[in-house]
C-alpha positions in Angstrom: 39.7 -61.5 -23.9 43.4 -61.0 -22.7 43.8 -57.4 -21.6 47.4 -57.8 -22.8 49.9 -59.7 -24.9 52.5 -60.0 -22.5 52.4 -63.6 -20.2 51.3 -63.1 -16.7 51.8 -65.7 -13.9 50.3 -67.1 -10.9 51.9 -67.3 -7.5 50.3 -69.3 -5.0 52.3 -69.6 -1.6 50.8 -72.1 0.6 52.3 -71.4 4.4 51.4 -73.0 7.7 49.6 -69.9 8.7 48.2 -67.9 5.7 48.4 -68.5 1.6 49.1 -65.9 -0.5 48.6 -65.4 -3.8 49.9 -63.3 -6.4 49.5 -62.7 -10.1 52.9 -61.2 -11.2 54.0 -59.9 -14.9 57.0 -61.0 -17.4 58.9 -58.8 -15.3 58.1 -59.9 -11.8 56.0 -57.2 -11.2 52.7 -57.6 -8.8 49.5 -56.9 -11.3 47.4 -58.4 -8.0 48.0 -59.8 -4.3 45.7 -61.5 -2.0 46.0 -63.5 0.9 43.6 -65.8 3.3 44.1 -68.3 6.2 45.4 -71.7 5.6 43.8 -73.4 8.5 46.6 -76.4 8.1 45.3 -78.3 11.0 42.0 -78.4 9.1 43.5 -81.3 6.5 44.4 -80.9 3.1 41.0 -80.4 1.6 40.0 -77.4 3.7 43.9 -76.5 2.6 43.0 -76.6 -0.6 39.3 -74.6 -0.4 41.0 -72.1 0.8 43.6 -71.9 -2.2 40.8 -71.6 -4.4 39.0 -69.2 -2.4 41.9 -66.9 -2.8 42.7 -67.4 -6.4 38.9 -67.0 -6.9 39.0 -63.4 -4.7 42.0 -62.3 -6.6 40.6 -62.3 -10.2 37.1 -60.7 -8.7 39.0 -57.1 -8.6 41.9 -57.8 -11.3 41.8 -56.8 -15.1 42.9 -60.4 -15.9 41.3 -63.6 -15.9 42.3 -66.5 -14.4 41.9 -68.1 -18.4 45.1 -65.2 -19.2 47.5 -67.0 -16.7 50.2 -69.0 -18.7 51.3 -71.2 -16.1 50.8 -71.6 -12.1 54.0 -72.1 -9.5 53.0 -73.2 -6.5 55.2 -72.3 -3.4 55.0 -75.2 -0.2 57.4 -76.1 2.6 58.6 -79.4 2.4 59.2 -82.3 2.2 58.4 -82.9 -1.3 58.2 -84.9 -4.5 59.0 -81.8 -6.8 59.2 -84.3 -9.7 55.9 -85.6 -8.5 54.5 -82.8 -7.0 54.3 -84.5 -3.9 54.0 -83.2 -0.2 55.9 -85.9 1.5 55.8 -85.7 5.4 55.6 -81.6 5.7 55.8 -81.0 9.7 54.0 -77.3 9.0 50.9 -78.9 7.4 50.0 -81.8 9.3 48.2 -84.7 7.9 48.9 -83.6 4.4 51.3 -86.8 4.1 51.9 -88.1 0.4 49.3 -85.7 -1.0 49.4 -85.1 -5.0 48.9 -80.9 -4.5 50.2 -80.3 -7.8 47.9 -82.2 -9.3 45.3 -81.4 -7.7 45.7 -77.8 -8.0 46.0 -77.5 -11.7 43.0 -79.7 -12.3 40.7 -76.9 -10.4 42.4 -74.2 -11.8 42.5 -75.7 -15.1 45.9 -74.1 -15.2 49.1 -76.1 -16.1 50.8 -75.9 -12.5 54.7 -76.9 -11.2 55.4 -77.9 -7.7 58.7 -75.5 -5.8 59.8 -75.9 -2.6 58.8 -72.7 -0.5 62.2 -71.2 0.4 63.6 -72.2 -3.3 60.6 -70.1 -4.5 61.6 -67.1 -2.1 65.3 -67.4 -3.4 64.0 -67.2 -7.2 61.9 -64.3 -6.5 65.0 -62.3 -5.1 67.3 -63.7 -7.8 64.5 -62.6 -10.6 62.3 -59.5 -9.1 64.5 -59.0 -6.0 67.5 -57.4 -4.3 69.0 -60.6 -6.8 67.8 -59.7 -9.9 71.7 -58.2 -11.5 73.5 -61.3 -9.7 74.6 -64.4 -11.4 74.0 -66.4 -8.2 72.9 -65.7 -4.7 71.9 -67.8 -1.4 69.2 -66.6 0.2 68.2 -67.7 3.8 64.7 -66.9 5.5 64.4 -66.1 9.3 61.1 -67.2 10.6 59.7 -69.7 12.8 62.6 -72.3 11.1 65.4 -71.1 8.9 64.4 -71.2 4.9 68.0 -71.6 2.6 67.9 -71.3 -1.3 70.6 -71.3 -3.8 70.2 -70.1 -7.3 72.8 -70.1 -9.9 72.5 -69.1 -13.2 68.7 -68.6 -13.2 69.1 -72.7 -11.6 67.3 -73.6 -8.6 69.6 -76.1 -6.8 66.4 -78.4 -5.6 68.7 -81.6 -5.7 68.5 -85.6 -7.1 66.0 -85.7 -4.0 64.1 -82.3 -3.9 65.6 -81.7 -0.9 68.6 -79.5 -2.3 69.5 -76.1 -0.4 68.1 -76.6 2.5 70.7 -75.0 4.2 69.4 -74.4 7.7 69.6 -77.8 8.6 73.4 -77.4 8.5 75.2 -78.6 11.1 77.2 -75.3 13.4 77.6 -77.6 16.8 79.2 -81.6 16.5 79.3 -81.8 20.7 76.1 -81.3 22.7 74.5 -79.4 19.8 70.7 -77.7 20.7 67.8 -80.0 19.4 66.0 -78.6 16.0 62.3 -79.1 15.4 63.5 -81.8 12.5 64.8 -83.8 15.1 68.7 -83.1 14.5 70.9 -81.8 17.0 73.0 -78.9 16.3 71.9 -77.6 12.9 71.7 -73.7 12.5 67.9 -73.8 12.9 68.4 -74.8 16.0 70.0 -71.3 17.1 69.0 -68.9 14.7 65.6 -69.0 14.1 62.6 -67.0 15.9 61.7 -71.0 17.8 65.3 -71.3 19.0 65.8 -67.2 20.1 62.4 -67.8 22.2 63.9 -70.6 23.8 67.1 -69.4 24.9 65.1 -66.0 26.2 62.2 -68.2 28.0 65.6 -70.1 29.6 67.3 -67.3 30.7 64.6 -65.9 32.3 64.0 -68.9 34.3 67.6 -69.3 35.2 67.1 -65.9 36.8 68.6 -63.1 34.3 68.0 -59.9 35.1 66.4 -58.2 32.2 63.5 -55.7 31.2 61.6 -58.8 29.1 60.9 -60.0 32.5 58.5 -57.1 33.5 56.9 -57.3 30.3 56.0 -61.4 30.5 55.2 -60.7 33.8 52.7 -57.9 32.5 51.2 -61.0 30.0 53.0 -60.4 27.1 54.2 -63.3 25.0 58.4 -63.8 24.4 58.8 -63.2 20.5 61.7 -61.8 18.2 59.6 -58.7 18.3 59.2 -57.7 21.8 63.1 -58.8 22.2 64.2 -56.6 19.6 62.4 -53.8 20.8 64.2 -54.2 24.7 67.5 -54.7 22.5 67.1 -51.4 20.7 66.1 -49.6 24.3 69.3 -51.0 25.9 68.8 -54.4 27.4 71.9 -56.1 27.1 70.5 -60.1 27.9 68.1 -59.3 24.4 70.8 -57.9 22.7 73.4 -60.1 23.5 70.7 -63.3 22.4 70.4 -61.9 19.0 73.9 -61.0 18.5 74.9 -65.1 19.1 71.7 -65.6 16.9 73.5 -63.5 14.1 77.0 -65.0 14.9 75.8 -68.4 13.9 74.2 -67.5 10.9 77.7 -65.8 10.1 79.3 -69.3 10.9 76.6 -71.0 8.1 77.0 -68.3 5.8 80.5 -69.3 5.4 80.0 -72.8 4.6 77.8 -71.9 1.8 80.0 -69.4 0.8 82.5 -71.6 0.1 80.2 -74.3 -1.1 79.2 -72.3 -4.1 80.7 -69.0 -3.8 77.8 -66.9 -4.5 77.9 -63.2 -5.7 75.2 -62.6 -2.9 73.9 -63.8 0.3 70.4 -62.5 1.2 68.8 -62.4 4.4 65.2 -61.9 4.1 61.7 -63.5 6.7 60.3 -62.1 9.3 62.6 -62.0 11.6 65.2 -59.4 10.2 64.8 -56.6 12.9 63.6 -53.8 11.0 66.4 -54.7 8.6 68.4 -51.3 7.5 65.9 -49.2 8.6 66.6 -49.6 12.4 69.6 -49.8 13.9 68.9 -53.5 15.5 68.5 -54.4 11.7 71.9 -52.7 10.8 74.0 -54.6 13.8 72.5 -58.0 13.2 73.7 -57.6 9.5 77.4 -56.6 10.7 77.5 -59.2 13.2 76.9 -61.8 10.1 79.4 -60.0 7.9 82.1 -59.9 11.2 82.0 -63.4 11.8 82.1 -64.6 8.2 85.5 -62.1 7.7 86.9 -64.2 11.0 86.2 -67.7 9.1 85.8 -67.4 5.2 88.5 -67.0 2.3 89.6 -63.6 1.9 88.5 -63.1 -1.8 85.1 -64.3 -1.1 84.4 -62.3 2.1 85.6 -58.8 0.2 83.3 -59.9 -2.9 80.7 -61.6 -1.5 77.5 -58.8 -1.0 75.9 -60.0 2.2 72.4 -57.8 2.6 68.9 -58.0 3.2 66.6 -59.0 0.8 63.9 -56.8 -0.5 60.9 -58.3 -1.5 59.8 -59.0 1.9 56.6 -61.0 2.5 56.1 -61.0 -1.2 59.0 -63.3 -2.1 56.9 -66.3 -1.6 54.4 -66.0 -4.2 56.7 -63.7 -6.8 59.7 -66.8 -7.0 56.3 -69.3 -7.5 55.1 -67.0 -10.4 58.9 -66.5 -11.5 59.1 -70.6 -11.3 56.2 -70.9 -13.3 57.4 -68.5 -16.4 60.8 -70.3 -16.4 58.2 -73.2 -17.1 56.5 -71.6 -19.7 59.8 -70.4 -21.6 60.8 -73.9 -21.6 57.5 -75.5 -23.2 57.8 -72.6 -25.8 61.4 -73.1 -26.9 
């Protein structure tokens, strides 16, 4: 028996690295949370074990069932066939080419189930549950390993003819001699403003011989990530500072093409690498470096009405747009 009248939703985030899942309320509230690895070199079918091993773990300590959920969104980078719920050709899950995971998924769970696009998902869960939730319309972009975009307008997940709508960190920043991105482009923004490109440009400064404190730490056997240079930017180290300053810069150059693309009440930062976000003073100049180079470049209505901030949800973005994907679903079917 239902312990409650009100709908409740499944959020299933499928990443690279780890799958979360989520069981959220009509208001985008978290009733349960799990997570367990994805082992993505494994092949679809272990990929998919473990999505049911997490679902499975969740309802084992939740007052639901999995028979109360209303509808299941399921969160996964791209590319996609959302129409079809399709994986494509995603280069984070290898050998999962043209594989039916929609499908698939709701025939286990028994669950009617729609595909979304994992950074569209992340962008809904801001825009419903999130630092989003009063706007009419926000772009959202996640710093991680790549660079994530979303747009939402009017509770309308732009996802495109194609399903390859808002990915905005493929945009182009650099026509002439442009870095190479992990999609194969040259010059887009993921290329110098995600965690894969900051590593790069640290790992070739320090072999063109700057003099910085990183160096004694790689030397000591620690790994180059966004961490370890934001924590030699915050104790003075100018070469790590000045890296994720440019870093911020371009994403300041994007955020003005969106801007006036679709002039957004809000543009949300939000992934993992954010730098401590307000709560560190890292966090706080990254932010104003964005908002400085967008008032050099954008309109000046936009740029004085635009709210550029981090985004709140966090790691929990993911899963709580999948679940907020699946109730705009359900309120369709109903109506």
């Amino acid at each position: 028996m239902s312990a409650t009248t009100e709908p409740v939703f499944l959020g299933i985030d499928l990443g690279g690295t780890n799958i979360k899942v989520g069981l959220v309320d009509d208001n985008g509230s978290t009733l349960a949370y799990g997570t367990v690895e994805t082992e993505a070199a494994s092949g679809p079918e272990v990929g998919l074990r473990n999505i049911f091993l997490a679902v499975e773990r969740l309802f084992q300590d939740a007052v639901h069932s999995l028979q109360d959920v209303s509808y299941v969104g399921l969160a996964t980078p791209g590319t996609m066939d959302i129409p079809a719920g399709m994986l494509l050709d995603p280069p984070n899950l290898p050998g999962w080419e043209d594989f039916p995971i929609r499908d698939r998924v709701a025939a286990e769970l028994r669950r009617p189930t729609i595909l979304q696009n994992d950074a569209n998902s992340a962008a809904y869960g801001e825009y419903w549950a999130g630092a989003g939730r009063d706007a009419h319309s926000i772009a959202f972009w996640t710093l991680g390993t790549g660079v994530g975009g979303g747009i939402v307008i009017n509770d309308m997940i732009i996802q495109g003819r194609h399903s390859h709508g808002s990915e905005c960190g493929h945009i182009i920043i650099e026509m002439d001699n442009g870095r190479l991105c992990s999609s194969g482009q040259y010059g887009t923004l993921e290329a110098y403003s995600s965690a894969t490109a900051l590593i790069k440009a640290c790992e070739d400064g320090l072999a063109d011989g700057i003099e910085t404190s990183i160096r004694q730490r790689v030397a000591a056997g620690e790994k180059v990530t966004p961490i370890l240079m934001g924590e030699e930017a915050s104790a003075g180290d100018q070469f790590a500072e000045d890296l994720i300053m440019e870093a911020a810069r371009c994403l300041g150059v994007a955020t003005t093409s969106v801007m006036h693309t679709i002039d957004p009440d809000m543009v949300l930062i939000g992934g993992a690498m954010t730098f401590g976000r307000n709560e560190t003073e890292l966090g706080q100049r990254f932010i104003n470096r964005v908002r400085e180079e967008v008032k050099l470049r954008a309109f000046p209505v936009p740029y004085e009405r635009t709210i550029i901030e981090y985004a709140a949800l966090g790691s929990n973005a993911g899963y709580t747009g999948a679940a907020g994907c699946a109730r705009r679903a359900f309120i369709r079917e109903q109506s």
